[in-house]
Every structure is written in C-alpha cells, then in structure tokens.
C-alpha positions as MATLAB code, in Angstrom:
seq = 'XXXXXXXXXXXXXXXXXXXXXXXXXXXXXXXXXXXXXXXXXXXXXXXXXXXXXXXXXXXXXXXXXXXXXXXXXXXXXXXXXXXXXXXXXXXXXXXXXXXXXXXXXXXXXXXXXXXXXXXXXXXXXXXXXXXXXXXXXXXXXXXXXXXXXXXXXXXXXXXXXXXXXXXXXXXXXXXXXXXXXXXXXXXXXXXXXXXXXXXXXXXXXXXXXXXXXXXXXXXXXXXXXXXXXXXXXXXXXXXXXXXXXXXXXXXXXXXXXXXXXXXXXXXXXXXXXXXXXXXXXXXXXXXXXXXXXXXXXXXXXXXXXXXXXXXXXXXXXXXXXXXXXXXXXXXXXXXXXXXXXXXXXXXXXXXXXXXXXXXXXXXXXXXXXXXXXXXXXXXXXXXXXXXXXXXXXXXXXXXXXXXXXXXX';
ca = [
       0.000    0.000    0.000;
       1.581    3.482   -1.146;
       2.140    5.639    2.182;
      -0.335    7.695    2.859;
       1.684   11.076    3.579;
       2.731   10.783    0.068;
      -0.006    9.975   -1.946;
      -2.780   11.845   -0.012;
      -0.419   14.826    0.958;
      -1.556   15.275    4.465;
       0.335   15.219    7.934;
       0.518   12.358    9.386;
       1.776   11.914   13.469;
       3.240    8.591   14.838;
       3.500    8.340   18.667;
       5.310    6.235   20.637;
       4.412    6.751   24.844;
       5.004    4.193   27.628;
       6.786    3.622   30.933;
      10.535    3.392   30.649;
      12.516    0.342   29.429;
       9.740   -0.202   27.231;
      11.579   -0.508   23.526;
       9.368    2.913   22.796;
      12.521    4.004   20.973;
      13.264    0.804   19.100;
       9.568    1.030   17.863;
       9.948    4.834   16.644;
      13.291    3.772   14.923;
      11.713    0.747   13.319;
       8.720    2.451   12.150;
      10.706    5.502   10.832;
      13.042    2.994    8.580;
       9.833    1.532    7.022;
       8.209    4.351    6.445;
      11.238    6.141    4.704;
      11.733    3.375    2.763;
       7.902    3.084    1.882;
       8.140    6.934    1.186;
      11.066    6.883   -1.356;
       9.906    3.251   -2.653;
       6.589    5.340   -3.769;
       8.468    8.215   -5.480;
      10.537    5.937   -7.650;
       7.758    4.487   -9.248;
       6.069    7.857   -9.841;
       7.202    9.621  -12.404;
       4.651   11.970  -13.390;
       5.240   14.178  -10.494;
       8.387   15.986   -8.697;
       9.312   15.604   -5.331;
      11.221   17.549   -2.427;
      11.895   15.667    1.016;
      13.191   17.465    3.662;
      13.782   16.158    7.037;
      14.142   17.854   10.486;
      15.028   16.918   13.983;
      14.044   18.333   17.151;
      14.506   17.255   21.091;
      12.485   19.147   23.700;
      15.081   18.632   26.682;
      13.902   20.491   29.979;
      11.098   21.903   28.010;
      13.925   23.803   26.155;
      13.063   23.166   22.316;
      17.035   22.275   20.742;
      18.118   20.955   16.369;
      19.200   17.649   16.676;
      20.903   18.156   13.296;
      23.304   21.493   14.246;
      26.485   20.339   16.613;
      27.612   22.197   18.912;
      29.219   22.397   22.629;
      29.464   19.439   25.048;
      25.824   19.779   27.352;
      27.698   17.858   29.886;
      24.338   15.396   30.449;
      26.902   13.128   32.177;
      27.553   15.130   35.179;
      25.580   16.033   38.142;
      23.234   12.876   37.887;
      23.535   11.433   41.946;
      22.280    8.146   42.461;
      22.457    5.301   39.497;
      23.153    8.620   37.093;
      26.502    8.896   35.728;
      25.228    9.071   31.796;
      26.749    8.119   28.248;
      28.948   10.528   27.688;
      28.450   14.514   26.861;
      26.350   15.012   24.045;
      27.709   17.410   21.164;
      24.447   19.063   20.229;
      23.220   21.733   19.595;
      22.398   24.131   23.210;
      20.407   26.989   21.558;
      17.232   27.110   22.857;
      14.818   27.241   19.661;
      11.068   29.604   20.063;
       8.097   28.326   19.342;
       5.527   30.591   16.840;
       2.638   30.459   15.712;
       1.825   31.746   12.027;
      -2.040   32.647   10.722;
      -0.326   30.861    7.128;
       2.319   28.574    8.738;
       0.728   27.326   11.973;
       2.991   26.770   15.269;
       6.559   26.304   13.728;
       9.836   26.015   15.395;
      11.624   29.189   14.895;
      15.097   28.869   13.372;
      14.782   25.114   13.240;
      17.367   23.765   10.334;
      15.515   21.413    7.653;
      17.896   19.435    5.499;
      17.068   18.137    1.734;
      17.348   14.479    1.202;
      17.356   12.719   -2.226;
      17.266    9.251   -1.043;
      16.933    6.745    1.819;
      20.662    6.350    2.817;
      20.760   10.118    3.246;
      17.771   10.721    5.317;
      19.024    7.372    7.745;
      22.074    9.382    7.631;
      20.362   12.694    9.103;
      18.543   10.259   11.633;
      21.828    8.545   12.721;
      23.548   11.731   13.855;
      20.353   13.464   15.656;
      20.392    9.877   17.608;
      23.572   10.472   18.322;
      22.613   14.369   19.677;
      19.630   13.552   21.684;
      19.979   13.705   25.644;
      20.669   10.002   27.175;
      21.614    9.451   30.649;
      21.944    6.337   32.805;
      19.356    5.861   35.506;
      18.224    3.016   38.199;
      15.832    1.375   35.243;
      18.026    2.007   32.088;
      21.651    2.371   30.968;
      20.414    5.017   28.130;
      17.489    6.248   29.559;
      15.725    9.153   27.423;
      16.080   12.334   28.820;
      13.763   14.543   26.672;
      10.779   13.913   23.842;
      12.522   14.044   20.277;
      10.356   14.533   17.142;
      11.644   13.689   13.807;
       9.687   14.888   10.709;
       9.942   13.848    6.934;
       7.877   16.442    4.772;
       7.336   15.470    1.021;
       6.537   18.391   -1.613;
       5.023   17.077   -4.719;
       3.949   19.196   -8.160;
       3.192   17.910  -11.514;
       5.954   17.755  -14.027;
       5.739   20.242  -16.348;
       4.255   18.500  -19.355;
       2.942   15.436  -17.602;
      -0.319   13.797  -18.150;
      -2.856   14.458  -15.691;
      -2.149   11.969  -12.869;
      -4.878    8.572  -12.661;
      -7.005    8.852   -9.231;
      -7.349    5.548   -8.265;
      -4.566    5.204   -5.624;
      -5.295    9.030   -4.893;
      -9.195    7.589   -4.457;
      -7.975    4.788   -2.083;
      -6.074    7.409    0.046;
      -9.142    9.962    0.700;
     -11.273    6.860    1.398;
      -9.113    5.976    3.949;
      -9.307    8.910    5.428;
     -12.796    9.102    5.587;
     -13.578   11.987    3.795;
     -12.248   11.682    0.456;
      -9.876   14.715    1.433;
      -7.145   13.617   -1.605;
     -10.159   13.092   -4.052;
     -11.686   16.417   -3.002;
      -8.771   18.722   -3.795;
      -8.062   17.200   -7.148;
     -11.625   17.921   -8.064;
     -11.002   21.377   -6.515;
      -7.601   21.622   -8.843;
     -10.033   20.532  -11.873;
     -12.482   23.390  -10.940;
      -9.780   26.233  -10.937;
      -9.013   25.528  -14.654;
      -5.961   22.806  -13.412;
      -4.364   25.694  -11.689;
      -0.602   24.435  -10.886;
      -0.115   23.168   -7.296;
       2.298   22.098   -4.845;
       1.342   19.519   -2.538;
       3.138   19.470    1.111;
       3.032   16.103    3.438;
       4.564   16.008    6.703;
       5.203   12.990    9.045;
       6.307   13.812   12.430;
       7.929   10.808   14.081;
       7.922   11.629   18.330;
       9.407    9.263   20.566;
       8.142    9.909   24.050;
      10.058    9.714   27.131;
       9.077    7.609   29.675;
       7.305    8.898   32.685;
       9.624    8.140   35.729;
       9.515    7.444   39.578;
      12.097    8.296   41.915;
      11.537    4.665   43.636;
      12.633    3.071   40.799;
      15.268    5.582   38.666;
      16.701    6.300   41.995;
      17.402    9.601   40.549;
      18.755   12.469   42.022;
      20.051   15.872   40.704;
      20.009   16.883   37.842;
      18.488   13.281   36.437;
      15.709   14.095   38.886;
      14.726   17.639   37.710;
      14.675   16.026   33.763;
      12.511   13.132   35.227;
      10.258   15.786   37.060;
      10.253   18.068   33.548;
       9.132   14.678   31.309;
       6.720   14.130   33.664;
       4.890   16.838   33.628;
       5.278   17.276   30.174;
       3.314   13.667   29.806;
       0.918   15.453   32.379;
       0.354   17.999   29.784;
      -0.655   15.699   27.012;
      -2.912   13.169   28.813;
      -4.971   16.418   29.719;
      -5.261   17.650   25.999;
      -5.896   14.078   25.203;
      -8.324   14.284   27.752;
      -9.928   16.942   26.549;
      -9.794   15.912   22.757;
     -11.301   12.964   23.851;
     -14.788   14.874   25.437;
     -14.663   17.327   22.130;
     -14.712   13.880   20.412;
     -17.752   12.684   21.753;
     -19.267   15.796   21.211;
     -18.909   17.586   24.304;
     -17.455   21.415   25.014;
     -14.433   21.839   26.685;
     -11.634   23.934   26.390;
      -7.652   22.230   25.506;
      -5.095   24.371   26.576;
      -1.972   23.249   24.854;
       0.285   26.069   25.436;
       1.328   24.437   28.749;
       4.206   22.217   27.451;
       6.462   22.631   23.963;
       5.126   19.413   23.289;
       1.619   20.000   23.221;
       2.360   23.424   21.239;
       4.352   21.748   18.573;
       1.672   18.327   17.979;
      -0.762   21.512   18.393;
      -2.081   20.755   14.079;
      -1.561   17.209   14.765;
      -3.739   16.779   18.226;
      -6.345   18.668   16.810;
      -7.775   17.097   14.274;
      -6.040   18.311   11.042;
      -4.024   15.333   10.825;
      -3.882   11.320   10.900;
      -1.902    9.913   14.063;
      -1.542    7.187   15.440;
      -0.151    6.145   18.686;
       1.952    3.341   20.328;
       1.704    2.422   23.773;
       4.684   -0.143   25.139;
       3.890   -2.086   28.279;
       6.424   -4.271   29.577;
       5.430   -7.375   31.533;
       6.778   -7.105   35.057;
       5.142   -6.831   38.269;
       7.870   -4.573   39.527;
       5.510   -1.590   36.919;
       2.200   -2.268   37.912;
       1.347    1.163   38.053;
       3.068    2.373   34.882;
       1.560   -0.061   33.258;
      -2.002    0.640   33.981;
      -1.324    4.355   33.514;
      -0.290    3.550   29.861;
      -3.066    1.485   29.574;
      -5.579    4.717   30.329;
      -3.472    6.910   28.017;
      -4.283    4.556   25.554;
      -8.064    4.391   26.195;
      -8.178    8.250   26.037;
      -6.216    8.667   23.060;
      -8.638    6.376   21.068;
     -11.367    8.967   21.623;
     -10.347   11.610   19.702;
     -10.704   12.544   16.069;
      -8.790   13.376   13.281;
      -9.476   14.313   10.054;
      -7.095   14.796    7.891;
      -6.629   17.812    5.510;
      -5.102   18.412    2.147;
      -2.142   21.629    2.206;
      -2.118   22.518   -1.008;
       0.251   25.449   -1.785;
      -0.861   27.370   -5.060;
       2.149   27.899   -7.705;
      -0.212   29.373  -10.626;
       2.537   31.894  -12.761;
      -0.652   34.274  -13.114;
      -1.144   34.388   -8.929;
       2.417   35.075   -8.592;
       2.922   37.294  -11.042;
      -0.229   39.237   -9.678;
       1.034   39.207   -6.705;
       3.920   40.794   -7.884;
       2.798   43.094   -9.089;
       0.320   44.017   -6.530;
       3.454   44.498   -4.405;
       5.672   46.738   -6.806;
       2.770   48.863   -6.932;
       2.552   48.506   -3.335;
       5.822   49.840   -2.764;
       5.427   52.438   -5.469;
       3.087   54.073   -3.639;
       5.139   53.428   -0.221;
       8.238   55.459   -2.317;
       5.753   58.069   -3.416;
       4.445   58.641    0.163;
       8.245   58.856    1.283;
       8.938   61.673   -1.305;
       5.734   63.621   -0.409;
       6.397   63.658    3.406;
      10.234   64.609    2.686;
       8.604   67.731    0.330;
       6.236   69.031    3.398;
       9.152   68.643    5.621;
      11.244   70.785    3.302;
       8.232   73.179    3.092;
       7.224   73.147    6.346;
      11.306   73.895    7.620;
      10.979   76.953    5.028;
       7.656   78.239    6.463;
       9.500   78.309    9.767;
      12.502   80.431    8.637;
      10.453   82.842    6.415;
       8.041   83.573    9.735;
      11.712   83.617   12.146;
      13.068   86.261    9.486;
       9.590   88.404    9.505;
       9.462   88.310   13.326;
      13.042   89.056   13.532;
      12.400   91.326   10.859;
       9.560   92.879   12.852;
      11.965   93.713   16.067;
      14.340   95.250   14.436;
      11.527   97.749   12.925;
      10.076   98.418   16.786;
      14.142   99.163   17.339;
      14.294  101.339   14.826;
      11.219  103.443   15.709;
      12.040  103.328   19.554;
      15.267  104.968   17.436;
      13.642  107.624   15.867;
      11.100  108.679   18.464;
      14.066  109.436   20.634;
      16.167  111.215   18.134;
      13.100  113.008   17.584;
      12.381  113.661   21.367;
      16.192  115.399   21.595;
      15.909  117.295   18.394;
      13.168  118.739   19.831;
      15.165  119.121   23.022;
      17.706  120.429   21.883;
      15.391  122.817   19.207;
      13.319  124.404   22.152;
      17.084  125.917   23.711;
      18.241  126.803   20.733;
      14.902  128.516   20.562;
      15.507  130.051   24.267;
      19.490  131.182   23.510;
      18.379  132.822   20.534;
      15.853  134.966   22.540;
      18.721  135.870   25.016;
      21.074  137.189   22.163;
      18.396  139.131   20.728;
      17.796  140.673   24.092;
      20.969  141.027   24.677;
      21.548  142.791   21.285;
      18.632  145.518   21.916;
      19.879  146.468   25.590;
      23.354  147.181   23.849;
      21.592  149.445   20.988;
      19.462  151.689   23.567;
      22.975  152.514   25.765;
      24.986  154.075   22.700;
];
C-alpha cells in the first residue's frame, strides 16, 4: 500500500508513549526505517510528479526546544546525575534554545529550526543517525540510556506535476481519501479541476515523536540533575494526557476547552492533536510486576487517546505563474506608492522647515523695525530738546543785542 503522507499529501503523526525500558525508541526507529523506505519506494515508481523531502530533527530537553541536526558544545548530560546517574557521555548538540511561533499561514513552527534536503533513503538514515547520536541520554536506576527529553523527527514530502505530464490517474489518490474518511485527496483534485488545473504544490509532513518515559524516583533512583529532567518529562506527559483528555470529550461531542500552550510538546503536535491530521499512537507495556502502576497508567493513556478525532486535511500550496505574477505586481505597486508617500512627506518637511525660517526672518524682521522706531522717536524727542534751547538762547542774544543798541 503506497504511504499515505505521500499519496494523499496530508500530515501524518506517529507516537510512541510508555513507561521506561519499554523498547518505545526501538519502535519509533523501526517504524521511521519503514516508512522512509515506503516513502522513497513510492516516489521511484512515480514519475509523473516531482518531489522535495526534507527532514528535520528536534529534542524538547527540559522543556527547552534544541536541532538535533546542528552540533555544537558538550551539554555535559553526564555530570551532576547522583544516584544510578553517571550518563553516556556529553552530548555534542546543539544548546540553543529554539522559540516556538505560531503563524495565521504557517501554523505553530519552530523558529530557526534547520531542515535538510534528502534525495534518497541512505541520506535521510544518515540525518537520523547523527540526531540519535545528539539527543539527551543518561543512565538511571531502570536504564543504561534512559531518554532524557521527547525528540520529534519529521519527513515532509513536496510534490507538483511535471511540467508537461499527463494528468495523474485517481485511483490510488481515491484509495487514500477513502481511507481517510472523507475523500480529502479526491476532493482537492476535483477542486484543482475546478480552478481551470491551476498548478499546485502539494506538502506532506510525518512527524515521528518518541516519548520519554514517565519516571519514579523509587525506581530511577534519581537524584540531581536526572531528577529535575525526570520531574520536567513528567509533567510534560501530564500535559498531554490532559489535551488528550480533553480531545477525547470534544470527540464525543462535548465542550471543553484544551489548553496546549502548557508544554512545547503540546504546542508543537498543536495541528496534529487537533484534528487536522492522521496519528496514530503506540503504547509499550512491559510485563513485570515490579511496573504495575506504569503499566495501567499507559493502559488509560491509551483508552483516552482512542477517543479523539482526526481528520485529515489536504495543504495545497498554489504555484499558478498568473497568482504570482499578480502578486507581484500588486506588491511593486505597493511599494510604489510606499516610495511616493516617502517623497511627499520629505517635500512638506522641506516646506514646512521653510515656512519656519520665512516667519523667524519676519518676526526678527519685525523687532528690528520696533528698534528702529524706539530709534527715531528718541532722536526726535532730543531734536526737539535740543530745538526748544536753541529757541531760548536765541531769545537771550536778541535781548541782549537791543539792551546794547538803547545805551549808545
């Protein structure tokens, strides 16, 4: 049967939870093999279409969100374990703490988060092999390479018709949206037909998590640092069995509210825990009376996590020349008017810093005037001064003048 992430294009989740020492691990890796294999197996013998696969790798370590695939410093995970702890070895992983967003187009993404082209099987088992070989281990009371943090490794397929192809058959496409019980793989080719065979990209994603255990200080023994990771993964686990929860009531058609923004892991299965997505998940028991309890709790998870319901949904990606170039467009014009607004705003500015000189150079303009008649009025004020005793001497020469006359 052709795998369903590539023929359907949908995500697709594969969980593996359970106690510790359960082979959860071993299961993920086995699983991921086959379905790689299944995945590449299905794009040979296609050849009407083009494919992309990409493949990321992610550990959520202390509820810090860290790229399995970049290397960096030593995280020292062998240190400061007490009790049975002592570890594998340092790590050489990445220690960046990654954010997690959330995108109205792109949904909740992993900020930063490297994703790595692969053109065959041997290179994506390469990809695996070293994020293995990143991922936080330690050695605790119940396990020599005890998990210490949830990894999640996802495989996303693009697919797009060949230029020139024939239009693809739909039978296997047909099988794949019955499947998923609502024909979603049958439904957007009809929706393709009905925009005029508009060109589209397909994307498929398969995320790949591998739980870690929940753990008990009785039986790790743990201490230290191994304790706080134990306490972290725990209530991590905590986190999920309530959305489960939760998903579970909304399932059978009740309201409640699922808060998933109270673990990294909740917020980055958000798309694939609510609905818009086929999963499927794994619970590992072991057999011995020594994990009665963990057992049973796994056994619960299990029960709740068969209540909820998926349905999965075709992400189509339009690549129509006509959109793009549109859109283009639409944004050359777009920053036309941006540049246009720029110049306008520059030209008032310019104005307005004119304005303001021309009224400074009237107002200073304006007080030197007021000088210049507070000037005048008091040259005036002494001329006429100085007039009215020139006035008055004058008088007393020509008195002067007349006494002299009458005496000769």
């Amino acid at each position: 049967r052709k795998p369903f992430v590539v023929v359907a294009a949908a995500a697709a989740s594969v969980a593996a939870a359970g106690g510790k020492n359960t082979k959860k691990s071993q299961s993920v890796d086995g699983i991921t093999h086959m379905a790689a294999r299944d995945i590449f197996a299905c794009i040979a013998k296609d050849t009407e279409h083009a494919y992309a696969v990409r493949v990321s790798f992610l550990e959520i370590y202390n509820e810090d969100v860290r790229d399995l695939l970049v290397a960096g410093d030593h995280r020292g995970n062998s240190g400061g374990g007490g009790g049975s702890g002592g570890g594998s070895g340092p790590n050489r992983g990445s220690t960046t703490t990654l954010a997690v967003r959330e995108d109205p187009k792109r949904g909740v993404f992993v900020e930063n988060l490297t994703s790595h082209r692969v053109y065959n099987l041997d290179t994506l088992l390469h990809y695996l092999n070293i994020g293995e070989r990143h991922k936080s281990v330690a050695a605790t009371g119940m396990n020599d390479r005890s998990s210490r943090s949830h990894t999640i490794f996802r495989i996303t397929v693009e697919r797009k018709k060949k230029i020139g192809a024939a239009a693809a058959k739909p039978s296997g496409v047909g099988v794949a949206g019955k499947e998923n019980g609502g024909g979603t793989a049958s439904k957007a080719a009809s929706a393709r037909k009905a925009d005029g065979g508009a060109p589209v990209k397909l994307v498929a994603t398969l995320n790949l998590v591998d739980l870690a255990g929940s753990e008990s200080v009785r039986h790790t023994g743990a201490t230290g640092s191994r304790q706080k990771e134990g306490g972290k993964i725990n209530q991590s686990l905590l986190t999920l069995s309530r959305v489960i929860m939760g998903l579970g009531k909304a399932g059978k058609g009740g309201k409640t509210f699922v808060n998933y923004r109270d673990s990294k892991l909740t917020r980055i299965l958000q798309s694939s825990l609510s609905g818009n997505a086929r999963m499927a998940v794994i619970c590992c028991a072991t057999l011995s009376d020594a994990y009665t309890e963990e057992t049973k709790s796994t056994l619960q998870f299990a029960s709740r996590a068969k209540l909820v319901k998926t349905r999965a949904a075709v992400n189509e990606v339009n690549e129509d020349p006509s959109v793009i170039t549109k859109l283009q467009r639409e944004a050359a014009e777009a920053h036309a008017r941006y540049e246009k607004l720029c110049r306008d705003y520059e030209k008032l500015k310019s104005m307005k810093i004119i304005n303001n000189a021309a009224t400074n150079n009237v107002n200073r303009d304006s007080s030197e005037i007021k000088k210049l008649q507070r000037e005048v009025a008091h040259t005036n004020s002494k001329y006429e001064e100085l007039r009215r005793d020139f006035e008055t001497l004058k008088s007393a020469v020509n008195e002067v003048n007349g006494d002299s006359s009458m005496g000769e």
